[in-house]
LUMDRENTI-871260 format. One record per residue (C-alpha): x, y, z; residue in one letter. Coordinates in steps of 0.25 Angstrom, whole numbers, padded with zeros to 4 digits, always signed. Example, Ala and Ser with C-alpha at 12.3 -4.5 7.8 and 13.67 -1.06 7.14 Angstrom:
2
+0049-0018+0031a+0055-0004+0029s
END
This chain:
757
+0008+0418+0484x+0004+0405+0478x+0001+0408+0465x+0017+0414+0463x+0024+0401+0466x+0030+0397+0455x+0026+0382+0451x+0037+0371+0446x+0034+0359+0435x+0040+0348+0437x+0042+0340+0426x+0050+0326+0424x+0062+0320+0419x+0062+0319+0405x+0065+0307+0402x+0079+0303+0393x+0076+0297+0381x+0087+0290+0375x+0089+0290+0359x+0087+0275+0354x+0095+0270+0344x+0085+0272+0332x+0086+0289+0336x+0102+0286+0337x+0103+0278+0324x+0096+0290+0317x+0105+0299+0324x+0117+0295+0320x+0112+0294+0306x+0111+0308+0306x+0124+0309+0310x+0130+0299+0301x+0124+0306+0291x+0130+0319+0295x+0145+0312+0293x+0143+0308+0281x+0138+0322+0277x+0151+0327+0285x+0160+0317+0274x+0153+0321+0263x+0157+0336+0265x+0142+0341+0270x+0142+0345+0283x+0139+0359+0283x+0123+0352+0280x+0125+0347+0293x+0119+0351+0308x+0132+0348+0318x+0125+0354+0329x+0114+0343+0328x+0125+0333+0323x+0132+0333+0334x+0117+0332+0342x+0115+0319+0336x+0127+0315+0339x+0127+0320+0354x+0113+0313+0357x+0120+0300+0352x+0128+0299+0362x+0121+0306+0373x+0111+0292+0370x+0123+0284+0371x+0125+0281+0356x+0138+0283+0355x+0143+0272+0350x+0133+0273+0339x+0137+0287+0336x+0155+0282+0335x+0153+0269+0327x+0143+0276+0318x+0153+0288+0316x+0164+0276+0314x+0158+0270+0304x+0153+0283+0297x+0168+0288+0295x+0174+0274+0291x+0164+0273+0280x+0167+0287+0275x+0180+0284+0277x+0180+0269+0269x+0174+0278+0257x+0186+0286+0258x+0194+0274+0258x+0189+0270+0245x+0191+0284+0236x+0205+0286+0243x+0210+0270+0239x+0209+0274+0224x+0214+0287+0223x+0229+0289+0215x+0243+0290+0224x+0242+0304+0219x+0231+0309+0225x+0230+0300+0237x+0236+0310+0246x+0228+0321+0244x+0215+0313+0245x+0219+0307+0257x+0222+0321+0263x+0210+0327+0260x+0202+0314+0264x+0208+0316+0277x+0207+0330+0280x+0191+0328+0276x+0191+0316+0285x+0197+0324+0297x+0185+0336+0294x+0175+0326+0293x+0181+0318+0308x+0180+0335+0312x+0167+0336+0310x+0160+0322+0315x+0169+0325+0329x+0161+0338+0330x+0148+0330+0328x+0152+0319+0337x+0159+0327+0347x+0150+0324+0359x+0152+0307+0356x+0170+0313+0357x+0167+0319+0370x+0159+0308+0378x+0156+0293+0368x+0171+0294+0364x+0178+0295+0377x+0169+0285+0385x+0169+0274+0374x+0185+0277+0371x+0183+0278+0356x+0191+0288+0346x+0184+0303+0346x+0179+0304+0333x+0189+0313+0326x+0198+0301+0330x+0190+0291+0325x+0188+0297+0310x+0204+0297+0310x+0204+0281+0316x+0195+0277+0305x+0201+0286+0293x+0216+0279+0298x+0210+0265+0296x+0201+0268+0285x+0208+0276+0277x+0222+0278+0280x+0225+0262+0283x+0219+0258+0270x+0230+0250+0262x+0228+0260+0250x+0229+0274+0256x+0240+0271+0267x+0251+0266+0259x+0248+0274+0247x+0248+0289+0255x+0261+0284+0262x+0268+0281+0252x+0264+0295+0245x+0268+0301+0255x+0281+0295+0256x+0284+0297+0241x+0281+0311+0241x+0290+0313+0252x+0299+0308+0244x+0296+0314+0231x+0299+0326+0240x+0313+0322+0245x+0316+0318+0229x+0314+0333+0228x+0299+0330+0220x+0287+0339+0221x+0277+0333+0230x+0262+0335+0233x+0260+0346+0240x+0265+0342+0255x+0251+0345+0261x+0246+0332+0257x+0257+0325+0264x+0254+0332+0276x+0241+0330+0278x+0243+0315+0275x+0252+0314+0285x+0245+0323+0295x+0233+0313+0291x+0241+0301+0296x+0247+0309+0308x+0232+0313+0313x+0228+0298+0310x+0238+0291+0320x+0234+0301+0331x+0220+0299+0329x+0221+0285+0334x+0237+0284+0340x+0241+0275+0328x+0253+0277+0322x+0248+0278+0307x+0258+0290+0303x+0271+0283+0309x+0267+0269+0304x+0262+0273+0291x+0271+0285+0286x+0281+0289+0298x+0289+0276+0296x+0289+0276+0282x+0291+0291+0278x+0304+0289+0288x+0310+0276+0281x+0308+0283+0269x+0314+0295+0273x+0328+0289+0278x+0329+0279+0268x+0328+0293+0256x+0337+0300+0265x+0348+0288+0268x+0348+0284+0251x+0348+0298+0248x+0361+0303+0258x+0369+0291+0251x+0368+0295+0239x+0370+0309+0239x+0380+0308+0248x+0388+0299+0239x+0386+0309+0228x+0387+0323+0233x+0399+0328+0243x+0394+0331+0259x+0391+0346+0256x+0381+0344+0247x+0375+0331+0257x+0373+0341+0268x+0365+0350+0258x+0356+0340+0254x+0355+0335+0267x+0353+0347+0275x+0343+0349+0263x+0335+0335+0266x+0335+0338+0279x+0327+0351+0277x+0318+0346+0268x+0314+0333+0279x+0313+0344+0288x+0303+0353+0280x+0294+0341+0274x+0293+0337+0288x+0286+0350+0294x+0278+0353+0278x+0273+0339+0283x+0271+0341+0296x+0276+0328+0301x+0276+0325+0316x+0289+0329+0324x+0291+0314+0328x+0292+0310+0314x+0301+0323+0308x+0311+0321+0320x+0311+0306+0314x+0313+0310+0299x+0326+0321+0303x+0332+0312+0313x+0332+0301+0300x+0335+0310+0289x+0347+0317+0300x+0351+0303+0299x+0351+0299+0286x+0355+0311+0280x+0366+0314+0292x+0369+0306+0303x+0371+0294+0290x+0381+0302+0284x+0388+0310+0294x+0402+0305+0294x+0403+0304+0279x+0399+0318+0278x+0409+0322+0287x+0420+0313+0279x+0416+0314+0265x+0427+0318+0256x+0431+0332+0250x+0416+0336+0257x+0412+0330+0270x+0413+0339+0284x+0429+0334+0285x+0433+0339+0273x+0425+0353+0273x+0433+0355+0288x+0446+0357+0278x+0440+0367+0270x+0438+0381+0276x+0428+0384+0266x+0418+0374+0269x+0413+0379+0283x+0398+0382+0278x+0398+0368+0272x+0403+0363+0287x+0391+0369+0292x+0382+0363+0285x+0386+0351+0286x+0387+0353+0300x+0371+0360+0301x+0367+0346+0293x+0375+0337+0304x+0370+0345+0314x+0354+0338+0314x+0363+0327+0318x+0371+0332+0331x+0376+0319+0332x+0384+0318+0316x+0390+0331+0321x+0401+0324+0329x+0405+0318+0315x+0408+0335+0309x+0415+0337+0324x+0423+0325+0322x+0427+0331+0309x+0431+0344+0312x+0438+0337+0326x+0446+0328+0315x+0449+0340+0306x+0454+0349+0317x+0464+0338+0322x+0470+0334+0307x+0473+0348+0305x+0480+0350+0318x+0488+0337+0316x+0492+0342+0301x+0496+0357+0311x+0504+0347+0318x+0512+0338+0308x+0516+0351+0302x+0519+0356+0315x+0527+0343+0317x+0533+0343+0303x+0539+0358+0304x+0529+0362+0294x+0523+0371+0303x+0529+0381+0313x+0523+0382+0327x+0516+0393+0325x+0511+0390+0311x+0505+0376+0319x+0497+0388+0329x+0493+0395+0316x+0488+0383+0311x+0480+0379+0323x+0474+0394+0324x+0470+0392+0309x+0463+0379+0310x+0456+0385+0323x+0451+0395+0317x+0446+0387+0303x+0440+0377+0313x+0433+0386+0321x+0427+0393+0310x+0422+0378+0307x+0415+0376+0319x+0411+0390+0322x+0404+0390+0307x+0402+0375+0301x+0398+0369+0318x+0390+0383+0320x+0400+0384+0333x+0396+0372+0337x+0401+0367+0353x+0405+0353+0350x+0411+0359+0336x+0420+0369+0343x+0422+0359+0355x+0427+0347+0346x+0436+0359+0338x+0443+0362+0351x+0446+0347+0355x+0453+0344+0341x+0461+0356+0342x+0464+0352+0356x+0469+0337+0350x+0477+0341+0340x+0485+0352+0347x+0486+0345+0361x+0493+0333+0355x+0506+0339+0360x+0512+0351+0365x+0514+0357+0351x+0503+0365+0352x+0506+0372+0365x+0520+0375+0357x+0516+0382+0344x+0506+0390+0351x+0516+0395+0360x+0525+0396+0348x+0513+0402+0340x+0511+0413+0350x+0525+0416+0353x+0526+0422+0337x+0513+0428+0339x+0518+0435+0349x+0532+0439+0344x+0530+0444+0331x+0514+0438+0327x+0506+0450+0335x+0515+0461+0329x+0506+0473+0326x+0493+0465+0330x+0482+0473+0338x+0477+0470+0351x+0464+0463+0344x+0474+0454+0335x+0482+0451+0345x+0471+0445+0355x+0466+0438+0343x+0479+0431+0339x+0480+0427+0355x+0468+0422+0356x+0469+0413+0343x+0481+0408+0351x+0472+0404+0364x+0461+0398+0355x+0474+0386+0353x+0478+0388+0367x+0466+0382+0372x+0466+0369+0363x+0478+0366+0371x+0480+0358+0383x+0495+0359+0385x+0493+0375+0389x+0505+0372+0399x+0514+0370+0387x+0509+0382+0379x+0511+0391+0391x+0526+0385+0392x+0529+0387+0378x+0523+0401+0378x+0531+0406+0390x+0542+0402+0383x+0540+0410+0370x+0535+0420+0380x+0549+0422+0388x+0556+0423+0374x+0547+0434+0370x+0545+0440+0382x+0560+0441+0385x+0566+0442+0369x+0554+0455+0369x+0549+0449+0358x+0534+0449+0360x+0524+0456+0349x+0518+0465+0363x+0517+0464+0377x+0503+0465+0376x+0502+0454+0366x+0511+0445+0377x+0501+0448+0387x+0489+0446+0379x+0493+0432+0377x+0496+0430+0392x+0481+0436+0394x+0476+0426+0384x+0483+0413+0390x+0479+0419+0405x+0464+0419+0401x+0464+0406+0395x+0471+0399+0407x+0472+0407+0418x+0482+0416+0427x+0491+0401+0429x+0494+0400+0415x+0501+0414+0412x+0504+0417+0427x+0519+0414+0421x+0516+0421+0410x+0512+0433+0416x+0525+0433+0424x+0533+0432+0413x+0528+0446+0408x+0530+0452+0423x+0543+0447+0422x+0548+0456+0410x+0540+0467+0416x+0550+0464+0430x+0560+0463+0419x+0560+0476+0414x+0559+0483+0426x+0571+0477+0430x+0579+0481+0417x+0574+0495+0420x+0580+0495+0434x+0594+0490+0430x+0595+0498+0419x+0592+0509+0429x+0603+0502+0437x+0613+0503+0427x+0610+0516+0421x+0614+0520+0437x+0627+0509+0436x+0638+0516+0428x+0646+0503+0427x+0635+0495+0422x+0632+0506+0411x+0646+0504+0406x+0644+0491+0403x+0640+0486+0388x+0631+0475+0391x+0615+0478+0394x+0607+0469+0397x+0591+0468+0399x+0589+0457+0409x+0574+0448+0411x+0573+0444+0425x+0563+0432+0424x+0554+0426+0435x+0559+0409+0434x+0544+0403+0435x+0540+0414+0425x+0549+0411+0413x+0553+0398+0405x+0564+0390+0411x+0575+0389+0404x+0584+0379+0411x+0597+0385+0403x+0610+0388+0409x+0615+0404+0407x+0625+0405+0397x+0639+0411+0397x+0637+0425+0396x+0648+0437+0389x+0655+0444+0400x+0648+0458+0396x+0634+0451+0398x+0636+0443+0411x+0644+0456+0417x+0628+0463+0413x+0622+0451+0419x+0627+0451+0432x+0626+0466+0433x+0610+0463+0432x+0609+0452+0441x+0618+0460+0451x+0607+0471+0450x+0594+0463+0449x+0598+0455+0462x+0600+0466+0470x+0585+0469+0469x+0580+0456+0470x+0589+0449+0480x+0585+0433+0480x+0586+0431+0467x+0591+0424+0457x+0594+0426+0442x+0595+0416+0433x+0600+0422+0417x+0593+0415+0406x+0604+0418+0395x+0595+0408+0385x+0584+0417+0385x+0590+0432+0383x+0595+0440+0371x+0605+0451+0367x+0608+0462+0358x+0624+0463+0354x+0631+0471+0342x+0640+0464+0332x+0650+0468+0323x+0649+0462+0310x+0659+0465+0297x+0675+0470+0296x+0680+0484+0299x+0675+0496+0295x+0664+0488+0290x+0658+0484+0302x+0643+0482+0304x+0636+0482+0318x+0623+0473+0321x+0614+0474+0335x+0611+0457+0335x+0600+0453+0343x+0605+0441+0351x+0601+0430+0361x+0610+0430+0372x+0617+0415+0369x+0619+0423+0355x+0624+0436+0362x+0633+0425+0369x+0639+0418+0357x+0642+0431+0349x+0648+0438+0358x+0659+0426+0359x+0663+0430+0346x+0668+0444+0350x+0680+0433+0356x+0681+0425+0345x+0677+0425+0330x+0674+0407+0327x+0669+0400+0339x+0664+0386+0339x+0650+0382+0346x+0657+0374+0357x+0665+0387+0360x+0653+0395+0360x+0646+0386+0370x+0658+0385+0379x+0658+0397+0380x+0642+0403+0382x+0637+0390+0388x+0626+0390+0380x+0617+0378+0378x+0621+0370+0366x+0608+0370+0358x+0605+0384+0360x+0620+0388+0358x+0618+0382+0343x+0604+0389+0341x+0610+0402+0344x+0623+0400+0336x+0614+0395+0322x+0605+0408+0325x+0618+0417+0324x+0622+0408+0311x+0609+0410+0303x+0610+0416+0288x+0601+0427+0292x+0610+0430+0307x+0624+0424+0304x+0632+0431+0316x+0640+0418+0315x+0644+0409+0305x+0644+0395+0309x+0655+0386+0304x+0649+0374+0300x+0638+0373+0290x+0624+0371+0291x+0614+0377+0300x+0618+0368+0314x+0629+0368+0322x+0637+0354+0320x+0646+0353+0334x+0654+0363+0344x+0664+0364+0333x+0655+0373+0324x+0661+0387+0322x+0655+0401+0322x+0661+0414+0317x+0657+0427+0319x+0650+0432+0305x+0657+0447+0303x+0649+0447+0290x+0637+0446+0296x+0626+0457+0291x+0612+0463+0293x+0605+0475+0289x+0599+0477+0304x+0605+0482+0314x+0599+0474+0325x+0599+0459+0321x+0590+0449+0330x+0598+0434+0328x+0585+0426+0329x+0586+0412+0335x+0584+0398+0326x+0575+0388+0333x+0578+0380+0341x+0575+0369+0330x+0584+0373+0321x+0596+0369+0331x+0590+0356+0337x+0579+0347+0340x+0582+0346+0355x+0577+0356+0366x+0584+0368+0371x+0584+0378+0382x+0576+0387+0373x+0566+0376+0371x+0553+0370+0383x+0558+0356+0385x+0549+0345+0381x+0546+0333+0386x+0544+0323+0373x+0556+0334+0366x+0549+0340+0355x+0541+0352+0354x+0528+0344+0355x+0530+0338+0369x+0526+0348+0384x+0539+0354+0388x+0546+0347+0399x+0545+0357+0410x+0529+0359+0407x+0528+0344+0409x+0533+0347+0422x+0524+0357+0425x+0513+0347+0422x+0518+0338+0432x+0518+0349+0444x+0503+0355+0439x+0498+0341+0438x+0504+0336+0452x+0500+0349+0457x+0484+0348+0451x+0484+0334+0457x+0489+0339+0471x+0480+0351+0472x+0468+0343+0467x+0469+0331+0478x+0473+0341+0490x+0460+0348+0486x+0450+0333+0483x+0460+0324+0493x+0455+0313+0485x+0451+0311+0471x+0449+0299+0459x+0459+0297+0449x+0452+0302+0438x+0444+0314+0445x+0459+0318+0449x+0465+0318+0433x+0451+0327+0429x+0454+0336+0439x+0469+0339+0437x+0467+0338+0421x+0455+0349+0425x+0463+0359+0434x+0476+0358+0423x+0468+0358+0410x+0471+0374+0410x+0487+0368+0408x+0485+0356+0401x+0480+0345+0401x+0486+0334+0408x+0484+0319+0406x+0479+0310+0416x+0493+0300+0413x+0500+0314+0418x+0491+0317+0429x+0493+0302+0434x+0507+0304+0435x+0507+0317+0440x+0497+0310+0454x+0507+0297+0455x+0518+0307+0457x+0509+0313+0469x+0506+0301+0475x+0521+0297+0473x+0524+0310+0481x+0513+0307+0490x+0506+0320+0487x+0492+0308+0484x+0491+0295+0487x+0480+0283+0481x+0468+0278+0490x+0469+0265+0493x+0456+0260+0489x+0456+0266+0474x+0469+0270+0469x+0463+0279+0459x+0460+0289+0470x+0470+0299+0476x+0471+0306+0488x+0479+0318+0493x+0490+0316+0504x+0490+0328+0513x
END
């Protein structure tokens, strides 16, 4: 048993024996050696496993500091010898040699890391020196880089053959100037210093905008703005690729565009947009120039701020041309329609612009619709032709259109709808064309009628056309009524005897226009007719109350024209005023225009209309005594034209305008409140009073008290789909409440109102 126990030496501590100085001086000849070896392109010869021993037990035996200052010192002597060969060598081989002394000297700082890696991890960090591979750049920036005949002389190549490549030269091959600059880029983060910006960023920048702002002058004096934004769209490209071939940092490439942007845009935005025959102001005349547009605006574009200058441009064009529509409007050289046409073309020409030369740009097509909206909301006018406009379309200008057409053409007419903020005077004018066609038959189609109601409807709710809408079931009551008495009379032999017929309109008042006229004096045969229906139609509808609008109907009477046996027969196609005054002269064969109004009661202005229409070359029923195309005074005579002839049967006596008799309003006419056709009617102003008064009153009962100003936002808010009323009016409107006591002032801020119950 005891000779299996197993026995156990125990030996002592070796002691540690620590490497003098002599053993470290030797070892870190060895390794000084084996830099040098490194430099001179050997080092496949040498052992890096026992290299990096030597280097290991140096600073395990706390000769570290040994170790770093004799490896500083190695590498600033290698790197004075480079010094010397690199101070002598010719501006045209400079930047090659000091690229490839650099990329050596970063294998060489690779390779003495690896040996040293051990002193990196532990010497470095206690003793806050550089690592190694830090150091070798420290020492190559001092050394090499900061001596006065390498750093001016490779900044200033590199510089010039920048600029040898903007003067459209062939350069060295651009690798070179990459790796010189990635050489100074590597250098400053080495040690944080600033080497690259101080000793090329600011310079290659000054340079750059001081090139670009000469060359913009001058070529820009020479050349028209279509070709500038070539070469500048080209220049900016070129920047833009010789920054990424050179691979410059972002900080300095977002630098150099921002200063070329400037310099070649920002500089020279305003007299692109105003040069003569060529700039972005001039192009907006020619429809052909929408491509050049667009390039002008992609170059503007890297400059989002020079782009109001093109807006403000097509803003500016956009309201002359609407002026010039205007003045010829104003003038008489332009119809009412002819202004719409007009306004629809340059729509369409400028929407094309945005939509191609903007790229459908928002603010584009935002600052398109507020100069539209100026110009054609400097007055009513605009609210007038278009109603005008759509009154033609839909009498004769949709004739044989399809469905599709048809809604095109409508909608075209909403597109100028909406720049409108007087939509209340549009809608009174258009339910005025609307009666005449409506009760005259003369629209293109139902359908058509209706389509445009629909369109109007959409655009501003059931409000709008709720008038509208009952003017159309008024003619479809109409009708049925017509049927009805003609059933009536078929079953009244008396009323069949007689020779007068006559198809009434019963109209609801708050549907239709006003008219404000007094009946005329009818003939016996018609009035005898007239009360005959009236007799019938308030039997069934007991309450209520007719009222005969003589201005607004029309008749069909036959003629007689020439001597016996040859007489000749014409069906004319009348207004009833006109059925009126002709049939005065189955009494008399000369009567003057007092006679004839003593003896219809017709209204002056339109009693003279209706006579020059039956005096026209074309429709001479009668022939006017004195000469010229107006009538002089109640003295003036008409005769009955016996020599009258057509080669229809059925003749329509059309009606001159209204202009040709006079300058003043008529019944036939809205009122307006300045007098001319520019002004908002009189009774729509009216209308206005009440909506306002009405908003303000519905608006407080809701808030029970409220700020002046949040008060006028609000009303202007809930109105907009109407028009637009100004604050001036608004005021107005609320004093006249407060008079009546439907608002009163608080006491202690009079800008405050609050509802009276």
């Amino acid at each position: 048993m005891a000779d299996s126990k197993k026995k156990f030496n125990i030996k002592p501590f070796r002691q540690h024996v620590p490497m003098d100085i002599s053993a470290a001086g030797n070892t870190w000849e060895a390794l000084a050696n084996a830099i040098d070896e490194i430099y001179n392109r050997n080092a496949s010869q040498l052992s890096f496993e026992e290299l990096y021993r030597n280097a290991y037990n140096l600073v395990l035996h706390k000769h570290g500091t040994l170790l770093y200052d004799g490896v500083s010192d190695k590498i600033s002597a290698h790197l004075l010898g480079t010094v010397r060969r690199l101070q002598d060598i010719a501006d045209s081989s400079l930047l090659e040699e000091i690229a490839t002394t650099w990329n050596e000297h970063q294998i060489t700082m690779i390779m003495v890391r690896d040996i040293l890696m051990y002193m990196d991890r532990t010497y470095v960090p206690t003793q806050r020196r550089r690592p190694v591979y830090d150091l070798g750049l420290h020492l190559f920036r001092i050394t090499v880089w900061e001596h006065p005949r390498i750093q001016s002389r490779v900044t200033e190549l590199l510089l010039s053959a920048i600029a040898s490549e903007r003067d459209g030269l062939l350069t060295d091959d651009r690798s070179l100037l990459k790796a010189n600059l990635g050489m100074l880029l590597e250098l400053g983060q080495a040690d944080y210093s600033n080497v690259y910006e101080r000793d090329f960023e600011t310079q290659f920048l000054g340079t750059t905008q001081e090139f670009y702002r000469q060359e913009s002058l001058a070529y820009l004096s020479k050349n028209t703005a279509i070709d500038y934004v070539s070469k500048a769209t080209q220049r900016m490209d070129e920047e833009k690729d010789r920054a990424s071939a050179l691979s410059l940092p972002s900080t300095t490439e977002t630098q150099l565009h921002a200063m070329v942007q400037k310099e070649l845009i920002e500089r020279h935005a305003r007299t692109l947009v105003d040069m003569e025959n060529s700039g972005f102001a001039a192009l907006l005349k020619d429809d052909t120039k929408l491509q050049e547009m667009r390039d002008m605006y992609d170059l503007f574009a890297r400059v989002p701020s020079s782009v109001d200058s093109l807006r403000d441009a097509l803003a500016d064009r956009i309201k002359a041309d609407g002026k010039a529509l205007i003045s010829d409007q104003e003038k008489g050289a332009a119809d009412s329609s002819a202004f719409v046409r007009g306004v629809l073309s340059m729509r369409d020409r400028y929407h094309q612009v945005v939509t191609v030369s903007f790229r459908e740009e928002k603010r584009a097509q935002k600052r398109m619709k507020e100069s539209f909206e100026d110009f054609l909301n400097e007055d009513a006018r605009a609210a007038s032709c278009l109603a005008i406009y759509v009154d033609e379309l839909l009498r004769t200008g949709l004739r044989g259109a399809t469905e599709a057409q048809t809604t095109e053409e409508l909608q075209k007419v909403i597109i100028v709808f909406r720049y409108l903020s007087d939509k209340d005077v549009f809608e009174a004018f258009y339910k005025q064309h609307l009666a005449k066609r409506l009760l005259g038959g003369r629209s293109v189609s139902d359908e058509a009628e209706r389509a445009m109601v629909s369109q109007l409807k959409a655009e501003c709710g059931y409000q709008f056309t709720s008038k509208l809408e009952g003017m159309f079931n008024d003619m479809r009551i109409s009708k049925d009524m017509r049927d009805a008495y003609n059933t009536h009379k078929r079953s009244d032999t008396q009323v069949l005897s007689k020779k007068v017929d006559i198809e009434v309109d019963v109209l609801t008042n708050g549907y239709w226009p006003s008219q404000n006229v007094k009946p005329c004096t009818l003939p016996p045969s018609v009035q005898e007719s007239i009360d005959r229906f009236s007799k019938f139609y308030l039997e069934k509808h007991t309450g209520r109350k007719l009222s005969w609008q003589t201005s607004a109907g029309s008749a069909d009477i036959r003629a007689t024209f020439g001597t016996a046996p040859n007489l000749r027969r014409h069906d004319l196609q009348v207004s009833t005023y006109q059925m009126c005054v002709l049939l005065l002269f189955n009494e008399k064969n000369m009567l003057t225009l007092g006679q004839i109004r003593t003896q219809t009661q017709i209204p002056d202005m339109e009693l003279r209309r209706h006579l020059i229409s039956l005096c026209t070359p074309k429709h001479r029923i009668l022939r006017k005594g004195s000469k010229g195309r107006g009538i002089i005074s109640d003295d003036d005579t008409f005769t009955f034209n016996v020599e009258y002839t057509s080669k229809l049967k059925k003749v329509r006596i059309p009606l001159v305008k209204e202009s040709s008799v006079a300058r003043e309003n008529t019944g036939d006419t809205l009122p307006t409140v300045a007098g001319d056709g520019s002004a908002i009617p009189a009774h729509v102003e009216e209308d206005r009073r009440h909506l306002v008064e009405a908003a303000v009153v519905r608006i407080m009962k809701a808030r029970k008290m409220l700020h002046h100003n949040d008060l006028i936002a609000e009303v202007t808010k809930q109105l907009s789909t109407r028009f637009v009323p100004t604050p001036q009016f608004i005021k107005k409107r609320v004093e006249s409440l407060i008079e009546r006591e439907y608002l009163e002032r608080k006491d202690d801020d009079r800008r405050v109102y609050q509802y009276v119950a």
